[in-house]
C-alpha positions in Angstrom: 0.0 0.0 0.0 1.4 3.8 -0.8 0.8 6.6 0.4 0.7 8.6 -2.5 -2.3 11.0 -0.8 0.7 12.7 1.7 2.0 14.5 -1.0 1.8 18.2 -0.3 1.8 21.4 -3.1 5.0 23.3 -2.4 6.0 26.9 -3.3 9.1 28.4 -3.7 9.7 31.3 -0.8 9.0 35.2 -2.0 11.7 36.4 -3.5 10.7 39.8 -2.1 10.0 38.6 1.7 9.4 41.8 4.1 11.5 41.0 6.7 14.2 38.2 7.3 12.0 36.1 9.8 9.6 35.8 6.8 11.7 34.7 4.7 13.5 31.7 7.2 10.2 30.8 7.8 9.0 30.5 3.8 12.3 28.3 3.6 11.9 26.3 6.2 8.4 25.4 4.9 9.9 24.5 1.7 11.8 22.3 2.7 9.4 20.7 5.4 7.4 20.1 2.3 10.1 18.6 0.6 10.5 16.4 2.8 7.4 15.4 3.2 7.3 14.8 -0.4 10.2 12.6 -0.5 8.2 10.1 1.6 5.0 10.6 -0.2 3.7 7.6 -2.3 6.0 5.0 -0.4 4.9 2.0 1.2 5.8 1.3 4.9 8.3 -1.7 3.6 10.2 1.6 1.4 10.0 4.0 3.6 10.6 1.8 6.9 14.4 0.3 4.7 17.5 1.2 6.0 19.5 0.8 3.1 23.0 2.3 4.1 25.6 0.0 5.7 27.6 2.7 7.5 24.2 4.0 8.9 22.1 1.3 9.8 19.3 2.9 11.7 18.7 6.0 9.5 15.3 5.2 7.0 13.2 7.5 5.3 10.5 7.5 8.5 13.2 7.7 10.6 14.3 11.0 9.1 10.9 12.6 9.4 10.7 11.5 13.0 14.2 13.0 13.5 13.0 16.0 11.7 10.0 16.4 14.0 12.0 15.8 17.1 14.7 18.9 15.8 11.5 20.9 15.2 10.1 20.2 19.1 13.3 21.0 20.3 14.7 23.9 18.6 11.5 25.7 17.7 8.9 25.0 20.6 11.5 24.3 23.3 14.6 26.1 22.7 13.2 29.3 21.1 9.8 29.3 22.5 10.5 28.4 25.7 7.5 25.7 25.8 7.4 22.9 28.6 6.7 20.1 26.2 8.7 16.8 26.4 11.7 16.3 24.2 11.9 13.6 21.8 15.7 13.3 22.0 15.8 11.6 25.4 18.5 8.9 25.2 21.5 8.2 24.1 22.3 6.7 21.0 19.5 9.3 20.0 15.7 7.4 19.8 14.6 9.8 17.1 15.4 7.8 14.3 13.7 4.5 16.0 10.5 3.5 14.5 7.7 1.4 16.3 5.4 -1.0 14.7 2.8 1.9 14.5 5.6 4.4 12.6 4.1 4.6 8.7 4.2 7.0 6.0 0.5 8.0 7.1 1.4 8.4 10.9 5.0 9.8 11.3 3.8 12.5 8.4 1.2 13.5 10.6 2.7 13.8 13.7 5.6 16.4 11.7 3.0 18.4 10.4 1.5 18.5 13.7 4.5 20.1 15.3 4.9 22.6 12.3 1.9 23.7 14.2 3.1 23.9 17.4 6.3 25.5 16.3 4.8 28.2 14.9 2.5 28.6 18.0 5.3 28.8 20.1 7.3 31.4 17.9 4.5 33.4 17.5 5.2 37.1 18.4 8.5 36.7 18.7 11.7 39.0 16.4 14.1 37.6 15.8 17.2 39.3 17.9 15.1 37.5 20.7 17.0 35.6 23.1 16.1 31.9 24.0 14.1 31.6 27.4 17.3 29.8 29.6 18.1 29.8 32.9 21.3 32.2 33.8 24.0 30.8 33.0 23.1 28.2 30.1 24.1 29.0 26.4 21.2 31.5 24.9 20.5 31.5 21.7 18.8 34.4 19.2 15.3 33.3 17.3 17.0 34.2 14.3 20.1 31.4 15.3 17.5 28.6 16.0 16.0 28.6 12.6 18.8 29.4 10.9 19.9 26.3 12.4 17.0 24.5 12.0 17.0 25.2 8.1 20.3 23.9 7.9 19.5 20.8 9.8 16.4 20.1 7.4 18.3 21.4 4.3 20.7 18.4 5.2 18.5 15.5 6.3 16.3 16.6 3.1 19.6 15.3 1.2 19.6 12.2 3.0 16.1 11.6 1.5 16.9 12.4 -2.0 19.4 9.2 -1.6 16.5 7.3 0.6 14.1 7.8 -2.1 16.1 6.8 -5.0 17.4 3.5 -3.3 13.7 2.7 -2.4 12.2 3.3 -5.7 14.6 5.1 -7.8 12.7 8.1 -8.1 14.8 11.3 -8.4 14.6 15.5 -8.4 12.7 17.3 -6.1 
């Protein structure tokens, strides 16, 4: 079975953004969409493989869930200062784990679903604004965290190009 219905429409950020949180946030909804994409139309089997020999935990679902625990902690916790549990907890890092329940349907949802609270928790905020830390722990700027956070999606995003085109051989964006 695919799940060829996750597929989402994506648009290439304004050119002309007003401002420069605008504009992080039109990329990093590009590329949340992209990776979305990249999983759309797969079946669990394809998107659940873990194809690479030197990384042996890291599948297409695993990526998104990854993705989605980046987005709790950098956006809603880190920059938003909002007492929700992180999905990082452990050590090697759980994020990339799946379940029996983890498919294309379910681990889509839940990363859409914290686009949401992201943006919930960002809301009103500039971005010189400083992290919400206790003294002396390393603050960060609004405008850092999604910097950061584009870069971290802008690179897993690669790792599903190659996900993609081992499980099906499907290629471009």
């Amino acid at each position: 079975m695919s799940n060829s219905s996750s597929r989402m429409e994506r648009h290439w950020p304004a050119s002309d953004a007003p401002d420069e949180l605008r504009s992080q946030h039109d990329f990093l909804g590009f590329l949340r969409v992209t990776a979305v994409n990249k999983v759309a139309g797969l079946s669990r089997e394809q998107a659940a493989a873990t194809p690479l020999p030197t990384s042996p935990r890291m599948s297409a679902l695993g990526v998104l869930k990854h993705l989605t625990a980046a987005e709790r902690w950098w956006l809603s916790i880190e920059a938003g200062g909002l007492d929700a549990p992180s999905l990082w907890k452990g050590s090697p890092d759980p994020s990339w784990d799946l379940t029996g329940q983890d498919d294309p349907a379910s681990v889509i949802a839940a990363y859409r679903a914290e686009w949401v609270r992201s943006e919930r928790a960002l809301a009103g905020l500039a971005a010189g604004d400083r992290t919400r830390k206790p003294p002396g722990e390393q603050v960060f700027t609004v405008r850092w965290v999604l910097t950061h956070l584009i870069q971290e999606t802008a690179r897993h995003v690669g790792h599903l190009d190659f996900l993609r085109e081992l499980a099906d051989g499907t290629t471009g964006e």
